[in-house]
N, C-alpha and C positions, 0 to 999 in steps of 0.2 A: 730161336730168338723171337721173343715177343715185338709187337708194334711199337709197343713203347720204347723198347732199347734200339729199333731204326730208326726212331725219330728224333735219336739224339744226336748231337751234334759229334765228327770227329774230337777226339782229344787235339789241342793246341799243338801239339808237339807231330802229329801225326798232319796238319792243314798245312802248317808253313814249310819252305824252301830254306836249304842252307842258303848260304854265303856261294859255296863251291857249285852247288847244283844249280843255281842262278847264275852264275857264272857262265857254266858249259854250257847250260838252253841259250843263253845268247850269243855264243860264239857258233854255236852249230847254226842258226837259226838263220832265213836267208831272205835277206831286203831288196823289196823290189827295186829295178833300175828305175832312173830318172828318163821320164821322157824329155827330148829335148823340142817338142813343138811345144809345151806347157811352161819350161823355161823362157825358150821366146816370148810367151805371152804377157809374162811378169814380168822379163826385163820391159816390154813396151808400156802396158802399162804403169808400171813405176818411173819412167822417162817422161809421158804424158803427164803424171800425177805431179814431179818436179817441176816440168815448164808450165804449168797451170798453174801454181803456186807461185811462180815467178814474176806471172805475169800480171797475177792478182794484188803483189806487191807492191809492184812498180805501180798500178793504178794508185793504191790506197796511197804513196808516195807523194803520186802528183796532187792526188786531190787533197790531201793535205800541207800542202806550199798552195796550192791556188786559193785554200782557204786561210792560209796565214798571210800570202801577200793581200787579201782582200781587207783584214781584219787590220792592217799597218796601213792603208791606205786609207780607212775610217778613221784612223786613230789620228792621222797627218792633219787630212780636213777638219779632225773636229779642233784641233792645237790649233791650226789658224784661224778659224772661227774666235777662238777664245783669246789667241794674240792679238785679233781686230778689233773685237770690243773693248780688250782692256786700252789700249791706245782712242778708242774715241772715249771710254772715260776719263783718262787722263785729259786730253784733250778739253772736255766740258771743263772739270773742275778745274785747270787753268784759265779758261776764258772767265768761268764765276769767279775768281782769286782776285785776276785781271780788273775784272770790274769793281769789286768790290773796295782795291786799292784803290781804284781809280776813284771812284764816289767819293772817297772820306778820306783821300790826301789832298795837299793843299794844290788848286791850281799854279796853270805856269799864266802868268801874266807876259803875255809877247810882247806887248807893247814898253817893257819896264826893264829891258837890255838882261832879260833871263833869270831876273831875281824873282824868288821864291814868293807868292802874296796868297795869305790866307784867305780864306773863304769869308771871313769878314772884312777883309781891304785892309788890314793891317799888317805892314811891310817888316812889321821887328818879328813877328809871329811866324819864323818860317820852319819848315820841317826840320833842319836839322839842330835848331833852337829847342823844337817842343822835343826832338829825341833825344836830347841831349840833357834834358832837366833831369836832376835826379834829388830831390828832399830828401833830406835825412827822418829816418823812422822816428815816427814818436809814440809811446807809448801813450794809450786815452786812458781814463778813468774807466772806462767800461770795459779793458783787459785786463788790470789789475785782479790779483786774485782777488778770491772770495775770503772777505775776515770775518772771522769764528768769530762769537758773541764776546767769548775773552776780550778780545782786540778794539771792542767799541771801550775803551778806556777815554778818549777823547769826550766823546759826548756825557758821560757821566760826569767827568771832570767839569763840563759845561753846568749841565744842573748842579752837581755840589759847589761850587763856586757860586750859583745864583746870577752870573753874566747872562748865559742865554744867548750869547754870542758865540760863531763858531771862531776856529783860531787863523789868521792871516791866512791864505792860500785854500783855505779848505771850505767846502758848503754845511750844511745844515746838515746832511747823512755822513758827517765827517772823509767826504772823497775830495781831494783833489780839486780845484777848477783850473779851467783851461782856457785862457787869453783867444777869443774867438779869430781875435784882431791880427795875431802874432803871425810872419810866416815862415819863422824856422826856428820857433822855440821865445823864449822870451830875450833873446839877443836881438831879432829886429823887429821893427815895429813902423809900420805906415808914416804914423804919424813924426817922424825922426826925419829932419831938416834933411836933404840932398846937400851937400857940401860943395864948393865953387866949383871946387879940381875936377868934379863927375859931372858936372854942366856941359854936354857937348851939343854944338849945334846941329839937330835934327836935318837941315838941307843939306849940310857935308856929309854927312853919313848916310842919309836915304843912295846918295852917285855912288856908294862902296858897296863890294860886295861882304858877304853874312862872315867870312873870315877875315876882312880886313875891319869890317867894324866889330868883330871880335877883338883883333890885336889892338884897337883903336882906344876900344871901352878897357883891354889890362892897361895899358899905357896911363891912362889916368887913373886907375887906378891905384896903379904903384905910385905916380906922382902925387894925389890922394893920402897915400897912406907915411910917405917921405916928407911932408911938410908938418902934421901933426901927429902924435901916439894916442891923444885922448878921444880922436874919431875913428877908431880900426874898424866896429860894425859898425859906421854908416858908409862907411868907404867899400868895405868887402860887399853890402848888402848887392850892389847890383849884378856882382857876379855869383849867385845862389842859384838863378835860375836854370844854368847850363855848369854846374859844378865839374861833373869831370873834364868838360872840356877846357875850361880856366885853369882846373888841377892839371892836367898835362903841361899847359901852357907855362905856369907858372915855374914847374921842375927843369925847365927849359932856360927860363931866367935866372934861376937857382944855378944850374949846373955853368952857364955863360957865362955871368956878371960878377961882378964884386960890388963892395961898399955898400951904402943906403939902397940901391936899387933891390942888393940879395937881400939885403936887411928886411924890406918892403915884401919880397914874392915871399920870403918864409912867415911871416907874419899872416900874409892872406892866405897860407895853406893851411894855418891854423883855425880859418871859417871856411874855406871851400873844399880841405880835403878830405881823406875817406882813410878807411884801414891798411887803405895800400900804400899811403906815405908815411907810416909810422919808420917803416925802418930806413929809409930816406933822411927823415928827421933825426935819427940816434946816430945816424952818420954826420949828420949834420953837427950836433949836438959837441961832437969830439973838439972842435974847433973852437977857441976862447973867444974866439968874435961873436961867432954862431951861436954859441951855447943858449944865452937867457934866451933869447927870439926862439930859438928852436925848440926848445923844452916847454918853452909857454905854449907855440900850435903842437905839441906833441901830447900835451894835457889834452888839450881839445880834440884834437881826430882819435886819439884812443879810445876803445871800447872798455867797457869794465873788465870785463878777463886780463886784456892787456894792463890797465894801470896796474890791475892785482900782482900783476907777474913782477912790473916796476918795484912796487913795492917791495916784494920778497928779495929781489935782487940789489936792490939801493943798499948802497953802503952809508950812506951820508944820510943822517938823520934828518936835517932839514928840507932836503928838495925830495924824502919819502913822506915827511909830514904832508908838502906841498900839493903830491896825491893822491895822499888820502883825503882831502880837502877837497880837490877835486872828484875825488870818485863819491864822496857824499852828499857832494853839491847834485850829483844824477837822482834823475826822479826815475823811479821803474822798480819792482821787484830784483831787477838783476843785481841793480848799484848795490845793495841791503843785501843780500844772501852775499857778492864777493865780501862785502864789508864784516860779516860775520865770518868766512872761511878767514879770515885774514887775523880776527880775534880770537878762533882758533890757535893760532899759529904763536908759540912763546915768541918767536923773534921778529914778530909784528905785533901781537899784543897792546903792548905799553901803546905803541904810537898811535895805536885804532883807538883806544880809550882815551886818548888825551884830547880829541877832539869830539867824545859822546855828545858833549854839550851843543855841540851845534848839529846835531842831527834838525831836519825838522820836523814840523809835529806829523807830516803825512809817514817822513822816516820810521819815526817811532810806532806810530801804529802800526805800519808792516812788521818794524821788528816784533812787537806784541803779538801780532800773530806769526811771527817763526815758536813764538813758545809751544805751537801745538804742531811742530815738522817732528816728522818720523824720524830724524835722529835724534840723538842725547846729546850728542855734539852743539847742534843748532839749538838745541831747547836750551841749552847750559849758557853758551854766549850768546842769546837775546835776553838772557835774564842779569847775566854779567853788564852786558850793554846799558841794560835798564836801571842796574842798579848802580851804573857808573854815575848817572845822574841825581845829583843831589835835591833838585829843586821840590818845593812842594806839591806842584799838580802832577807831578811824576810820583812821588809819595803815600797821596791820596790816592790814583788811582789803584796801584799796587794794594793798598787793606783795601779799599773795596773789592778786589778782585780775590782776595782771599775772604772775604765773607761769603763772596758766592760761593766759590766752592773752593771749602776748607781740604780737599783732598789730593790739591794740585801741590805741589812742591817747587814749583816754577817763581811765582811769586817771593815766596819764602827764600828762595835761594838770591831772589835780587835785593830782601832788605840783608840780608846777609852781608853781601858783598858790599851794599853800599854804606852799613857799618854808620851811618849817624846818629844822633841821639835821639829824635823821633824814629827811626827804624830800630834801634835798641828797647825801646819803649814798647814798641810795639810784640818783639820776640821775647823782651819777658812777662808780656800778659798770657803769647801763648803758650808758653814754657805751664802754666798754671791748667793747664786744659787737657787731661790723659789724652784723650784722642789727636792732640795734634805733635805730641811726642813722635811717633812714627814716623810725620810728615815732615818735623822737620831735621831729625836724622835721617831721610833720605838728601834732603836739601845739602845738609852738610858734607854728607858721605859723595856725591856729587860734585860737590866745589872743591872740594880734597882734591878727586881725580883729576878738575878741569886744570886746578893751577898746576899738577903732577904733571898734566900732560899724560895721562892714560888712558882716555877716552877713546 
């Protein structure tokens, strides 16, 4: 055998062990005993190693509870820290509340048996006098929306006519004027006599107190209002300035009394009260005694939504006309948009239109300008509205506003409706104009729908 064939490896089959012959080498084959000092030595040490562990635990144990009670007792101090401060703030800003009340309400006069005296010495001026006032809102010329150039119809009407004057009520930029004098609308007025029955003498009443010269001043008042009907605002005016508390007052007399006396308190609730005695009043209203009194201050404390609702709900033609009259007579965008929703309506219609004519001229300009409101609805009946009106500066103003701009159909739809022979005149010159063919088959296709009721 050469070197090269010992230096090769046994064949695989010749290196490795059976199964069996691995078997019998380890059966035969002999393990040393166990010393038993060596055991001893491991069971101690692994006993040592456990109670070393044990004890390392219980430290890590404590030291974290010593570190958590510490961390709860920061936490405790700082919450009372912060419940201290927030009670001296509070504290402050009650003391500044305090004073502040105290500055700017009205002193107590010791010497004057506890009655309230304003900071100027005037004894009728007491706190729960000036809390108790409440005016009713009124609408200024400077909330009024803004009218689109359409809507200056009035003023051009001015120039084409050659007057040069504005129209009753209204200034030079066609808005509204407003009675500087008035202080609850043009119902009272300064200058309006004090009537005998509200004469009370100032010595007798300075010795009462602010509730007995309350009940003192209704007393003459309803006396006031029980001798004549043709003085109801000057009789009501003295109680305007503490409104609800007379309005309580008086649903008190209402509810108690009968005769002239009830007759008298529902009468004044129709100048002193609010939206809250409307359905007081409808209850009122059921009674034959009651009724005309009651429906009259029920005109008055209603708001426009409410009369609208009147309306729609009124069976009786007459006393729906009645409110609509009344809801026209309001000055404010609102009165003018229900009045339009109402014209809207087939079975309000007729009755909103029988009284166009007395719109007034500030009315009409708002309506003019509902012609440019984002519905079709509103743009259809303000032109309906407009052209209910037959007169001539309503007439003129409409072709001037279709000269301006021939592309509006609004206009066109009101000489329509209003169907006179000056507005006939006028749609058969444009009937002659190709361009205004388009404009005014939309106008007509329009007033189809409005009276359809398919808007």
């Amino acid at each position: 055998m050469t070197n090269h064939e010992s230096d090769c490896p046994p064949p695989e089959d010749e290196r490795l062990l059976s199964d069996e012959q691995l078997d019998r080498l380890l059966m035969s084959a002999e393990w040393p005993q166990p010393v038993a000092e060596a055991e001893l030595r491991l069971q101690q040490v692994w006993t040592a190693a456990v109670r070393e562990a044990s004890e390392a635990g219980v430290r890590v144990q404590q030291v974290m509870a010593a570190e958590q009670s510490e961390s709860l007792g920061l936490r405790e101090r700082s919450h009372r820290r912060t419940v201290v401060w927030q009670l001296m703030a509070v504290c402050v800003l009650a003391i500044v509340a305090f004073a502040a009340g105290r500055w700017s309400s009205p002193v107590k006069d010791s010497t004057n048996s506890g009655r309230d005296v304003a900071v100027d010495g005037n004894p009728d001026s007491s706190a729960d006098e000036i809390h108790g006032a409440e005016l009713p809102d009124a609408i200024s010329p400077d909330q009024m929306p803004p009218v689109p150039d359409d809507s200056q119809l009035i003023a051009d009407g001015m120039k084409e006519s050659g007057s040069g004057e504005a129209p009753p009520g209204l200034n030079a930029n066609g808005l509204p004027q407003k009675d500087a004098s008035a202080v609850d609308g043009p119902m009272f007025r300064p200058e309006d006599p004090i009537p005998d029955a509200l004469k009370i003498d100032q010595e007798e009443t300075g010795k009462l107190s602010a509730a007995e010269r309350r009940k003192k001043q209704l007393e003459a008042v309803l006396a006031c209002l029980g001798e004549s009907d043709d003085q109801d605002v000057a009789c009501c005016r003295e109680l305007m300035a503490r409104r609800r508390e007379f309005e309580y007052l008086l649903w008190q007399v209402v509810e108690s009394t009968t005769g002239q006396r009830q007759l008298s308190a529902i009468t004044a609730l129709g100048y002193v009260g609010s939206q809250q005695s409307v359905p007081g009043l409808l209850q009122a209203a059921t009674n034959s005694e009651l009724r005309v009194h009651s429906l009259r201050s029920l005109k008055r404390v209603a708001d426009e939504q409410t009369l609208a609702a009147f309306i729609r709900q009124q069976q009786q033609p007459d006393l729906a006309q009645e409110f609509v009259e009344e809801l026209i007579s309001r000055t404010g965008p609102a009165a003018v948009q229900q009045y339009l929703q109402l014209v809207e309506d087939p079975a309000s219609r007729q009755i909103c239109l029988s009284v166009a004519d007395k719109l007034s001229e500030t009315q009409i300009n708002v309506v003019a300008s509902m012609m440019d409101a984002p519905r079709v609805a509103d743009r259809v009946a303000a032109a309906v509205v407009i052209g209910q009106r037959t007169d001539k500066a309503t007439h003129r103003k409409l072709v001037l506003l279709i000269e301006r701009q021939p592309h509006r159909w609004e206009p066109i739809a009101a000489l329509m409706w209003s169907g006179s022979e000056e507005a006939m005149k006028v749609l058969q010159q444009l009937q002659r104009n190709p361009e205004m063919v388009a404009v005014m088959q939309t106008a007509s296709v329009q007033l189809n729908a409005f009276s359809a009721n398919n808007l």
